[in-house]
ChimeraX commands (.cxc) that place a marker at each C-alpha (Angstrom):
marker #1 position 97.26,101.41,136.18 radius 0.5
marker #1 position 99.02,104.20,134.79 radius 0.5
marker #1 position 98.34,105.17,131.07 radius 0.5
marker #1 position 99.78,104.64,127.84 radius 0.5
marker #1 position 102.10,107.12,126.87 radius 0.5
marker #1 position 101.69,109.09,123.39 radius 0.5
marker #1 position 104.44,107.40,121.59 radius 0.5
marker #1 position 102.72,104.07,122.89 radius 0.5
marker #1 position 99.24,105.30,122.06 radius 0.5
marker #1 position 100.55,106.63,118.19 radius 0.5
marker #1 position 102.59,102.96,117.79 radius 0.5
marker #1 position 98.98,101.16,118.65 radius 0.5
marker #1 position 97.24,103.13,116.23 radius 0.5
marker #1 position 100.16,103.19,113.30 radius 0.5
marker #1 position 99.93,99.16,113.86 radius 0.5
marker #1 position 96.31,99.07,113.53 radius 0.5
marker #1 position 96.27,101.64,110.45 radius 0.5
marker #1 position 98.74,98.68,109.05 radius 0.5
marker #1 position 96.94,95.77,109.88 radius 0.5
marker #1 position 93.79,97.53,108.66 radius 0.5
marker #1 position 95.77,98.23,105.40 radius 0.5
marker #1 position 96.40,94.46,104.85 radius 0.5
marker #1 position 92.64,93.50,105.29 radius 0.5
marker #1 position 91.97,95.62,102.14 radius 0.5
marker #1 position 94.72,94.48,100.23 radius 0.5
marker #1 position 93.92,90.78,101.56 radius 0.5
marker #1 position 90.34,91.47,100.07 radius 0.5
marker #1 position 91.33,92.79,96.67 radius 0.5
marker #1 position 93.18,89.56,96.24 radius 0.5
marker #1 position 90.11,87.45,97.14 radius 0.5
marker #1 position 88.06,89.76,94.78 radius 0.5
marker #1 position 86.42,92.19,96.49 radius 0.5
marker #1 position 86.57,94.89,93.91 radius 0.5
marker #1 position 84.43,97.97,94.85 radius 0.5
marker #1 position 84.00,99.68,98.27 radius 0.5
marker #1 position 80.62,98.54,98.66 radius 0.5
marker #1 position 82.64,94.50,98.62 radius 0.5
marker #1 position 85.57,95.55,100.45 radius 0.5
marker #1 position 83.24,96.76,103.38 radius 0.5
marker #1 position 81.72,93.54,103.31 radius 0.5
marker #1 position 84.83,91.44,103.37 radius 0.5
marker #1 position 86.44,93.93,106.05 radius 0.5
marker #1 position 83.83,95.28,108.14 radius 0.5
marker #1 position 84.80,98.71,108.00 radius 0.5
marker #1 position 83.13,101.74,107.51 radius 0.5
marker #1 position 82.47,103.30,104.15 radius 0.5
marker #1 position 84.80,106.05,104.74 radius 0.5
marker #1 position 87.53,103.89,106.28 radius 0.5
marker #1 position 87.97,101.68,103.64 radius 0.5
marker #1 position 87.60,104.29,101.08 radius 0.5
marker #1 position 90.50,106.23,102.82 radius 0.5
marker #1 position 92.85,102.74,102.99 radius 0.5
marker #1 position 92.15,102.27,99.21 radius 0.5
marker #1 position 93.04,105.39,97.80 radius 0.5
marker #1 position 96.16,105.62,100.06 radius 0.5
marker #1 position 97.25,101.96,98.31 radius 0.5
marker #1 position 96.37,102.82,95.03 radius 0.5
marker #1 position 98.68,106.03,95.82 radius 0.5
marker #1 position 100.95,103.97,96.87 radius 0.5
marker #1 position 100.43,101.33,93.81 radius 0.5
marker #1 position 99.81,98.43,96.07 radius 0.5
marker #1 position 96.43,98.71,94.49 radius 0.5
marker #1 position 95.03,99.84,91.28 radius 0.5
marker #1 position 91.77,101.60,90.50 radius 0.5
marker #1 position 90.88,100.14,86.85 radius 0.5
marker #1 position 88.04,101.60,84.87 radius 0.5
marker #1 position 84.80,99.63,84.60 radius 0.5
marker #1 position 87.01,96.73,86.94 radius 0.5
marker #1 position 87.01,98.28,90.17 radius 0.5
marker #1 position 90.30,97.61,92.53 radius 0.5
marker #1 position 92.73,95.35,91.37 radius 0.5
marker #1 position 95.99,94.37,93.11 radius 0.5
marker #1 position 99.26,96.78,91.83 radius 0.5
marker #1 position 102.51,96.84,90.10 radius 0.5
marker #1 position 104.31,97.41,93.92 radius 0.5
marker #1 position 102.58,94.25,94.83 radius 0.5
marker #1 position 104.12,92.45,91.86 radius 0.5
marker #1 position 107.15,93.70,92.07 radius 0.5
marker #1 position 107.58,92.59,95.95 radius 0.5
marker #1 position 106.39,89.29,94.87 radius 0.5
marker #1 position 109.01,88.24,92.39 radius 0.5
marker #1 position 111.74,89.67,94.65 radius 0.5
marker #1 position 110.15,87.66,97.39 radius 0.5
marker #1 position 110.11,84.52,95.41 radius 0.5
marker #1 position 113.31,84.85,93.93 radius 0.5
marker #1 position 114.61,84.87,97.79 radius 0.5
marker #1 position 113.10,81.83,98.80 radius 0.5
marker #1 position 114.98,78.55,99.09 radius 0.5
marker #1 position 113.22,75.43,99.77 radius 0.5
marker #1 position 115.99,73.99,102.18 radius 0.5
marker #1 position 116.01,77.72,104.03 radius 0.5
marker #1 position 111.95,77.37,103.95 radius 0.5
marker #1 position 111.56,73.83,105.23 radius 0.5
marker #1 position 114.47,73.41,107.64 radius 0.5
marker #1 position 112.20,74.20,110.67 radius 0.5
marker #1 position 109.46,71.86,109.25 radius 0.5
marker #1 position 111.82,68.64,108.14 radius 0.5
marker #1 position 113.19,69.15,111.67 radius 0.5
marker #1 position 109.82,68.52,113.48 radius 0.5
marker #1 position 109.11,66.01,111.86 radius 0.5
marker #1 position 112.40,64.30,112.67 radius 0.5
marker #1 position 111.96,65.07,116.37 radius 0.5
marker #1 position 108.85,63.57,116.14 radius 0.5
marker #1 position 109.30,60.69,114.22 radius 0.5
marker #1 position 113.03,59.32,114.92 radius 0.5
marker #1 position 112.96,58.60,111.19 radius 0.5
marker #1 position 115.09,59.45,108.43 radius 0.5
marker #1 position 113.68,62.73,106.66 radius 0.5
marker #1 position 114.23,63.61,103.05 radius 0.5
marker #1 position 113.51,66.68,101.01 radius 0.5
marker #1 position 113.61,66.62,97.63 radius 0.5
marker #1 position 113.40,68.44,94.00 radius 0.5
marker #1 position 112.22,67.15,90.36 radius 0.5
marker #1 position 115.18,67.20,88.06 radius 0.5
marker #1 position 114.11,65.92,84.48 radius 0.5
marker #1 position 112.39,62.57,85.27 radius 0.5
marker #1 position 114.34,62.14,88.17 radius 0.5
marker #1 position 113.84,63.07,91.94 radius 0.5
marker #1 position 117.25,65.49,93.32 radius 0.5
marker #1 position 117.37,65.01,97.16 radius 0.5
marker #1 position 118.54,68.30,98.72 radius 0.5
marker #1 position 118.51,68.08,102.09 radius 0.5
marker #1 position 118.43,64.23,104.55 radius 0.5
marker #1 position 118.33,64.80,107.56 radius 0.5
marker #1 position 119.55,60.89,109.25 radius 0.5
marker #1 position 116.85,58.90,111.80 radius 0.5
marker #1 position 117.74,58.05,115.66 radius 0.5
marker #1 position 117.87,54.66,115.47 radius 0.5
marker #1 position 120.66,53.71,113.88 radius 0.5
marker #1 position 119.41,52.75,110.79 radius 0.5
marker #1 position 121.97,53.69,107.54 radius 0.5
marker #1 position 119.81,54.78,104.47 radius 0.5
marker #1 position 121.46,54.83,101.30 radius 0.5
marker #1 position 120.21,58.15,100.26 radius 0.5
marker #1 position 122.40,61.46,100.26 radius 0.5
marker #1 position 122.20,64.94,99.36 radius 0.5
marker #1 position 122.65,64.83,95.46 radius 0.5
marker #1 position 121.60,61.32,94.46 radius 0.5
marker #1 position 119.20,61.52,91.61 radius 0.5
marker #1 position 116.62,58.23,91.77 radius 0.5
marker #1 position 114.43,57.45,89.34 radius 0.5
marker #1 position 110.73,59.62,90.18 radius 0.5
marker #1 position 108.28,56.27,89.57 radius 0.5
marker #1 position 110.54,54.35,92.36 radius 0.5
marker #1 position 110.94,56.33,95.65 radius 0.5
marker #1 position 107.99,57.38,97.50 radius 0.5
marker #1 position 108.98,61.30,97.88 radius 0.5
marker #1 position 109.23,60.67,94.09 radius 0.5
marker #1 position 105.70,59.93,93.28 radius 0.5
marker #1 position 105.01,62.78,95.67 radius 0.5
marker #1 position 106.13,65.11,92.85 radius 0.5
marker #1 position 104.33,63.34,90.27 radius 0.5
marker #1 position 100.71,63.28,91.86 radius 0.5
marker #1 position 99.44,65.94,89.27 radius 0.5
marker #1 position 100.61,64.71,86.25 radius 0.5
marker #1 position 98.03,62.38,83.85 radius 0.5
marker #1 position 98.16,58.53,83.84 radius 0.5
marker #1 position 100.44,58.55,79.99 radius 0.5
marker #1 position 103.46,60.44,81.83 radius 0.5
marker #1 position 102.98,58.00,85.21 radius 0.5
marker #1 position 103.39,55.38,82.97 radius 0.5
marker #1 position 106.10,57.12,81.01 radius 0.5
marker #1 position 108.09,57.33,83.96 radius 0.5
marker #1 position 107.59,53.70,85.34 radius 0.5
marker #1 position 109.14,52.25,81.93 radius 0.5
marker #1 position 112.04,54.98,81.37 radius 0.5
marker #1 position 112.55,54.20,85.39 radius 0.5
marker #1 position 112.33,50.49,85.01 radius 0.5
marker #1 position 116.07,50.32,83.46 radius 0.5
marker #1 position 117.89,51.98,86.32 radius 0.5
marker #1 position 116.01,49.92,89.16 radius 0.5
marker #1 position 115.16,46.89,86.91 radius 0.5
marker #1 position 114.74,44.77,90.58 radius 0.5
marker #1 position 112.35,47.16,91.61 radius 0.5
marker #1 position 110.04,47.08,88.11 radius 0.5
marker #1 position 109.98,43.41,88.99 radius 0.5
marker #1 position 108.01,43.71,92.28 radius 0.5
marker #1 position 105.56,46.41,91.13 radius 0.5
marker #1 position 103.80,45.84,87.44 radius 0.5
marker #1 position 103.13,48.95,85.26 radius 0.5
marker #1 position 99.18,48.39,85.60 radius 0.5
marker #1 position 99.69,48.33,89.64 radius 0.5
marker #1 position 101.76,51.36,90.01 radius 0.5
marker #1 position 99.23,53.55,88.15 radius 0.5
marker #1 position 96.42,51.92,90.19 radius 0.5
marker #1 position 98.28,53.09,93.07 radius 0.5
marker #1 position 99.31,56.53,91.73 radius 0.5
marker #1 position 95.39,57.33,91.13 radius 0.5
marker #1 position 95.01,56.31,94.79 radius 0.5
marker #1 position 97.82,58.94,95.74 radius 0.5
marker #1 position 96.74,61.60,93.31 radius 0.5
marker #1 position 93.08,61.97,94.99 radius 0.5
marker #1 position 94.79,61.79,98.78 radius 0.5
marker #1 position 97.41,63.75,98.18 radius 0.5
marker #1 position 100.71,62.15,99.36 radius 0.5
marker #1 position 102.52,58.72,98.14 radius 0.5
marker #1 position 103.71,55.96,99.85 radius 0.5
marker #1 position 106.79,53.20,98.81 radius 0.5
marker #1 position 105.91,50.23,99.69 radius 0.5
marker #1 position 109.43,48.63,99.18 radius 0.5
marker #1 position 108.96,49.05,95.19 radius 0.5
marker #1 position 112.57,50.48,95.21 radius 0.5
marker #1 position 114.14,48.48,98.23 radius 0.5
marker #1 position 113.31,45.92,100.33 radius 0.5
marker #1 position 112.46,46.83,103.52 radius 0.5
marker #1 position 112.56,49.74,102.77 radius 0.5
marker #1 position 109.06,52.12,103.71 radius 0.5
marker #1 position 108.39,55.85,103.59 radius 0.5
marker #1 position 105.51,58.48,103.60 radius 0.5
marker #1 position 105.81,61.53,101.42 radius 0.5
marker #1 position 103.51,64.29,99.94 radius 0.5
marker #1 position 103.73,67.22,97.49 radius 0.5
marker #1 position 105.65,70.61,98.49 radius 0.5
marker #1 position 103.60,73.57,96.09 radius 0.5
marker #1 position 104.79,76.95,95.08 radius 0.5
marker #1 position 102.78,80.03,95.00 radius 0.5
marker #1 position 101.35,78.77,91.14 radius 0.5
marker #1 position 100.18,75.80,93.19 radius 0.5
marker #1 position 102.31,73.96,90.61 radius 0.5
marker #1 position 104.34,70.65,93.07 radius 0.5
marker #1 position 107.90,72.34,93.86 radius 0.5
marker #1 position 108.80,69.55,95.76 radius 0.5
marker #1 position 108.33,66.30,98.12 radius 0.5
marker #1 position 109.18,65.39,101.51 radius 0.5
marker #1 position 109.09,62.07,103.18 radius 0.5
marker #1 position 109.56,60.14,106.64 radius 0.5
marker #1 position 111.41,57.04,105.24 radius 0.5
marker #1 position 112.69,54.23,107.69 radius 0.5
marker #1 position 112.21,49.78,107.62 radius 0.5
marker #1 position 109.30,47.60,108.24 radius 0.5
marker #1 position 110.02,46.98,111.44 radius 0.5
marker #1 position 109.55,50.78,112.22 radius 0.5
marker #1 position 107.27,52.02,109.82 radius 0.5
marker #1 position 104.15,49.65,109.97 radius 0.5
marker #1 position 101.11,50.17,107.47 radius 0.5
marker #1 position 99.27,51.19,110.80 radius 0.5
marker #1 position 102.14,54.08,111.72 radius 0.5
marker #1 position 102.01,55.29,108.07 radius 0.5
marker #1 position 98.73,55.63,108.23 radius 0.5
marker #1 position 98.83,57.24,111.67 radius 0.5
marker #1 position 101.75,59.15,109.80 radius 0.5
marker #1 position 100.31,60.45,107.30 radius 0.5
marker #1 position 98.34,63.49,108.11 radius 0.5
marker #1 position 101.38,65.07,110.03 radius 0.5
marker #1 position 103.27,64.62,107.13 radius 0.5
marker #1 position 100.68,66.32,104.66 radius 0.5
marker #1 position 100.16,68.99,107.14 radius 0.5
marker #1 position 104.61,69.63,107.19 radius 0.5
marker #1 position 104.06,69.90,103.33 radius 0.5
marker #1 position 101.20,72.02,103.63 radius 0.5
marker #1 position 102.68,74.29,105.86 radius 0.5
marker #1 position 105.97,74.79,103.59 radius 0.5
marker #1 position 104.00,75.23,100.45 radius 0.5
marker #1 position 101.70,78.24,102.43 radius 0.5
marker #1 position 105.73,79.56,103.10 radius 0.5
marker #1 position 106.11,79.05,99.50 radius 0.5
marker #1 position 103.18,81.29,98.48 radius 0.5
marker #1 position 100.80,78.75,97.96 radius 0.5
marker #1 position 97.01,78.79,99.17 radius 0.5
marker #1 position 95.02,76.21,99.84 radius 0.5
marker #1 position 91.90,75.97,98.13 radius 0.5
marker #1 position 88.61,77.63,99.79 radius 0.5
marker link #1:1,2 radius 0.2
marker link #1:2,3 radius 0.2
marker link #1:3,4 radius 0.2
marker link #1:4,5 radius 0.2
marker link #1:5,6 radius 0.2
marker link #1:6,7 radius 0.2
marker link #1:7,8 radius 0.2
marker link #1:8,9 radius 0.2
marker link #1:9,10 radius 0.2
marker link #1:10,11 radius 0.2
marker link #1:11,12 radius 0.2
marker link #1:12,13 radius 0.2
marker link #1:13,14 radius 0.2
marker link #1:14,15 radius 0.2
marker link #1:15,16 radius 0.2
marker link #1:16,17 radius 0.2
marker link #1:17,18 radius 0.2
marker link #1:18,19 radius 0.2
marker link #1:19,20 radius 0.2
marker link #1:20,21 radius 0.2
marker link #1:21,22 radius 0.2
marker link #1:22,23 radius 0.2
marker link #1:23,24 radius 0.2
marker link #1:24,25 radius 0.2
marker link #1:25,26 radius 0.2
marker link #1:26,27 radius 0.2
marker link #1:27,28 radius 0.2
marker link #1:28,29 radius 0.2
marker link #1:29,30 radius 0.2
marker link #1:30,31 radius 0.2
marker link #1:31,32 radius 0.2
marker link #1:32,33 radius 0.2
marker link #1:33,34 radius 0.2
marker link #1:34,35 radius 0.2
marker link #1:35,36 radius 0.2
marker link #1:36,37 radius 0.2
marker link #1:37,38 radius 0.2
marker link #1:38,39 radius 0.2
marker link #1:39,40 radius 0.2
marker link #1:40,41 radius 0.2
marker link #1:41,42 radius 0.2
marker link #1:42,43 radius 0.2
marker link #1:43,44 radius 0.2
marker link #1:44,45 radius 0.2
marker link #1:45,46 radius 0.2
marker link #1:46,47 radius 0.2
marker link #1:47,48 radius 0.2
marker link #1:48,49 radius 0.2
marker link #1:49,50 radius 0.2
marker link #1:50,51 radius 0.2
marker link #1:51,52 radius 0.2
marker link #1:52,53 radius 0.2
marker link #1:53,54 radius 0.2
marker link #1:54,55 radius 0.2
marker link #1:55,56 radius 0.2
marker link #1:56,57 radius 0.2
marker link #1:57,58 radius 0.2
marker link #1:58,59 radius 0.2
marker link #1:59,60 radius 0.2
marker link #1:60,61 radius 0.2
marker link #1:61,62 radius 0.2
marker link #1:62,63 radius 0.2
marker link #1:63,64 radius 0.2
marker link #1:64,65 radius 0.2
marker link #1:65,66 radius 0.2
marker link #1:66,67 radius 0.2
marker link #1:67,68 radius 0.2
marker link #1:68,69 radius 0.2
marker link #1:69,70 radius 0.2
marker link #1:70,71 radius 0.2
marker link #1:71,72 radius 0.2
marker link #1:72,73 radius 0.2
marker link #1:73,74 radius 0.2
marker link #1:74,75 radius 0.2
marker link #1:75,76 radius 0.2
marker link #1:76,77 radius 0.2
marker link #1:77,78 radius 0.2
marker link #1:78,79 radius 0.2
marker link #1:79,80 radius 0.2
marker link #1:80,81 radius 0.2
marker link #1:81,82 radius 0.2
marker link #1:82,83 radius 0.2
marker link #1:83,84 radius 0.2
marker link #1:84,85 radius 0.2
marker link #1:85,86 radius 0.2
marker link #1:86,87 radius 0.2
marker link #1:87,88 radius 0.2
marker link #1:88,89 radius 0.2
marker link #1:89,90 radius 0.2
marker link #1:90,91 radius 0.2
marker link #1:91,92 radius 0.2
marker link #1:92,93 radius 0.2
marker link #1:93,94 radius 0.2
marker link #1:94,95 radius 0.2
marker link #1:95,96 radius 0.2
marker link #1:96,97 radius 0.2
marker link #1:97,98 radius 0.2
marker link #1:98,99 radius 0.2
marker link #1:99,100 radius 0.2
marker link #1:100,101 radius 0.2
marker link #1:101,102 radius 0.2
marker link #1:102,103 radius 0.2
marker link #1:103,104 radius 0.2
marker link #1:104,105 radius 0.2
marker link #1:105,106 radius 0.2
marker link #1:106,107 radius 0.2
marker link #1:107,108 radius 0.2
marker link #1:108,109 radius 0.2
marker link #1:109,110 radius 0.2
marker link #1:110,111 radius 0.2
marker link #1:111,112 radius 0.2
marker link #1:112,113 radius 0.2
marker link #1:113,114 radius 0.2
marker link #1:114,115 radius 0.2
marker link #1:115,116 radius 0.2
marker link #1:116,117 radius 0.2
marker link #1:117,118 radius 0.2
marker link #1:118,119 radius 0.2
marker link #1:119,120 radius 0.2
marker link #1:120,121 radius 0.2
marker link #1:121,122 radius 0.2
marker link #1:122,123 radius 0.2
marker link #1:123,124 radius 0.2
marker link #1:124,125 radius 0.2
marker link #1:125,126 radius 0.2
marker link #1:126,127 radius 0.2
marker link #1:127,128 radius 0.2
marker link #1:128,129 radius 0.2
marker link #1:129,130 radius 0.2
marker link #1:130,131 radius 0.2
marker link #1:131,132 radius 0.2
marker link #1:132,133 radius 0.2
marker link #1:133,134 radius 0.2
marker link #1:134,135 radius 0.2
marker link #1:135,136 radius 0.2
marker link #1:136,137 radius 0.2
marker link #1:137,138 radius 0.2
marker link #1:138,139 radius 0.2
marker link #1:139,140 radius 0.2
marker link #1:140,141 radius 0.2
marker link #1:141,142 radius 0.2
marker link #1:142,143 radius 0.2
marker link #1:143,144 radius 0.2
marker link #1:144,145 radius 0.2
marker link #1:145,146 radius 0.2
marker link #1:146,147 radius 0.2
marker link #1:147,148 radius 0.2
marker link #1:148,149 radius 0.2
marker link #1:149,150 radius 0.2
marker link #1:150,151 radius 0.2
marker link #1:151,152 radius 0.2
marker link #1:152,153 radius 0.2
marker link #1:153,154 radius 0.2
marker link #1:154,155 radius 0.2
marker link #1:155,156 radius 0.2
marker link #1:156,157 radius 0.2
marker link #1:157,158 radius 0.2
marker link #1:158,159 radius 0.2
marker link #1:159,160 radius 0.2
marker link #1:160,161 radius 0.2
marker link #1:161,162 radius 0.2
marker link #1:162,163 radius 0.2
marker link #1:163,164 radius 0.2
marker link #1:164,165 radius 0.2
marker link #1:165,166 radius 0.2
marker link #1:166,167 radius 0.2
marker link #1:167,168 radius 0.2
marker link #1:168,169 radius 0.2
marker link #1:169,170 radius 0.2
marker link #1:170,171 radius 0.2
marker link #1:171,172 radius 0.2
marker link #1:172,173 radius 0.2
marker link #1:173,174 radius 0.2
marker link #1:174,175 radius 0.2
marker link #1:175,176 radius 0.2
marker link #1:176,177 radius 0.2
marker link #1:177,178 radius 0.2
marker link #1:178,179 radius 0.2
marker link #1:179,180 radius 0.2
marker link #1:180,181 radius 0.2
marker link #1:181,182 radius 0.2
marker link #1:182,183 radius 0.2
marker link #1:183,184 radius 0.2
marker link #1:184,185 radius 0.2
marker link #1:185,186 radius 0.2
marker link #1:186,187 radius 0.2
marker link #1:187,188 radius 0.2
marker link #1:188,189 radius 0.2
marker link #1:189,190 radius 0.2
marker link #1:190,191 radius 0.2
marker link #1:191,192 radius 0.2
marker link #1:192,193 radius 0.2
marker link #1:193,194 radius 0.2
marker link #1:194,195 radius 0.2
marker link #1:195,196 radius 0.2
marker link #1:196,197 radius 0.2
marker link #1:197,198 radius 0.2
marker link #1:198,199 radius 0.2
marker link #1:199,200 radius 0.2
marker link #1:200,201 radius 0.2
marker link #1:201,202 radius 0.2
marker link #1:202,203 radius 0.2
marker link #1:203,204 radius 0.2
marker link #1:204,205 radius 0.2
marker link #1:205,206 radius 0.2
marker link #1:206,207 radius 0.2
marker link #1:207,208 radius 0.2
marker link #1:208,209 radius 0.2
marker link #1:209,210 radius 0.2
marker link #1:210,211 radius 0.2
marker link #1:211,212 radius 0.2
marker link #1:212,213 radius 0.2
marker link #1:213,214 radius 0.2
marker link #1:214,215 radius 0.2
marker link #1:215,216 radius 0.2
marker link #1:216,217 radius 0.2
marker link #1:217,218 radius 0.2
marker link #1:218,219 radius 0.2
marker link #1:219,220 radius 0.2
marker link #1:220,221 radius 0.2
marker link #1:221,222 radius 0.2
marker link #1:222,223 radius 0.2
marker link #1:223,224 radius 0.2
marker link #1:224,225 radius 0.2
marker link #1:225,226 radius 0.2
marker link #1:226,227 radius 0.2
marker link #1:227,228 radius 0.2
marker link #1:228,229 radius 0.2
marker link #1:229,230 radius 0.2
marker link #1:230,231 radius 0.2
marker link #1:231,232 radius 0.2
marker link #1:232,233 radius 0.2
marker link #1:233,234 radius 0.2
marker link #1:234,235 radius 0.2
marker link #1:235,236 radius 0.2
marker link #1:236,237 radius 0.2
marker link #1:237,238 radius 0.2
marker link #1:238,239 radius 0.2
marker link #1:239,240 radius 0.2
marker link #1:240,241 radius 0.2
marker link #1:241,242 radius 0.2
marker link #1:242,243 radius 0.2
marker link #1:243,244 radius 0.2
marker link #1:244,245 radius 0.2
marker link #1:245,246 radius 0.2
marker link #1:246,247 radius 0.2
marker link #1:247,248 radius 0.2
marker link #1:248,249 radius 0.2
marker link #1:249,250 radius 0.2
marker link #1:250,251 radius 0.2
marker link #1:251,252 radius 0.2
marker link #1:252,253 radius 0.2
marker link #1:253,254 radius 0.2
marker link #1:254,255 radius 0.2
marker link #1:255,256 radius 0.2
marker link #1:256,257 radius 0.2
marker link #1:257,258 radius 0.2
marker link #1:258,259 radius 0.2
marker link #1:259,260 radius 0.2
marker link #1:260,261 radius 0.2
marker link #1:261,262 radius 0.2
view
């Protein structure tokens, strides 16, 4: 086997000087803030992660603070707002929403909180030849569409029910099926699993499983949701539905910045 040549030999060994660069800076965020902790989160040498550290400080990816140790720089920062500033939620979930069509057959909707009211952004229409009502730019009500609760699952029980009564006016045949006192039950159930279902509280017949989108401030930036009829969308295949769906959200909001807790 013949060997590498030197400009293959110094690429392997920029790329590993890189990737070794990233472990510290990886480490810094997750606290390590002297050598003697960034050796220990890294396994590196003494010497190695020394040299890495002062290079990124140099380079103000890092900062050396008095009495603090290493703290993540101003060049980080900096990168960070420009990065989030480029992100677009459609542009970040496109690939995700369309899995989960694939997979599903089912109408897909991504959507954004507007006020007290949920702003669909992107649909993207099932296989079977179902027509859903929804469209890019309707506003619905947040209490009555599933994708809706989705974005309320970390608010407090006063602005749940808040939102149920101010909702209650536009979709006055939906507040009929659902009672205030039932919705929040269900909304605490939601809140500690992490996605939402409707249950045809907006429309009859109408189902659809949906969970939280988060931004990099773990704050909810969004829902998505695998919506289709009763005849389709069973209790059993939400259920069986539901982890791939909180796993498509997951995986957008890690796009989105976020990190899951440890």
């Amino acid at each position: 086997m013949p060997s590498a040549s030197p400009t293959d030999a110094a690429a392997l060994a920029g790329t590993q000087t890189l990737m070794r660069g990233l472990t510290v800076v990886q480490a810094v965020a997750d606290g390590a803030s002297d050598l003697k902790a960034l050796c220990a989160a890294t396994g590196m040498a003494r010497s190695t992660a020394h040299r890495l550290a002062s290079l990124l400080v140099q380079e103000r990816y890092l900062r050396l603070l008095p009495g603090t140790g290493y703290a993540l720089g101003p060049q980080l920062i900096a990168l960070g707002f420009q990065a989030r500033e480029g992100l677009a939620l459609v542009d970040v979930a496109r690939g995700y929403l369309d899995e989960l069509a694939r997979h599903t057959g089912d109408t897909i909707h991504l959507v954004e909180r507007d006020g007290d009211e949920a702003l669909y952004i992107e649909k993207i229409a099932g296989t079977r030849g179902l027509q859903m009502r929804s469209r890019v730019g309707q506003r619905m009500p947040l209490a009555y569409t599933g994708v809706g609760k989705a974005l309320l699952l970390d608010d407090g029980e006063a602005e749940w029910k808040r939102l149920y009564q101010a909702g209650s006016a536009a979709v006055p045949q939906a507040a009929r099926r659902l009672t205030c006192t039932a919705f929040v039950r269900r909304m605490r159930s939601y809140a500690a699993g992490g996605y939402a279902y409707d249950l045809e509280d907006n429309e009859p017949s109408i189902r659809c499983v949906a969970a939280p989108i988060r931004g990099a401030d773990g704050a909810i930036a969004g829902g998505l949701s695998v919506t289709s009829t009763v005849p389709y969308l069973s209790l059993e295949r939400m259920e069986e539905l539901r982890p791939r769906v909180i796993a498509a959200a997951a995986g957008i909001s890690m796009e989105m910045g976020w990190r899951p807790p440890r």
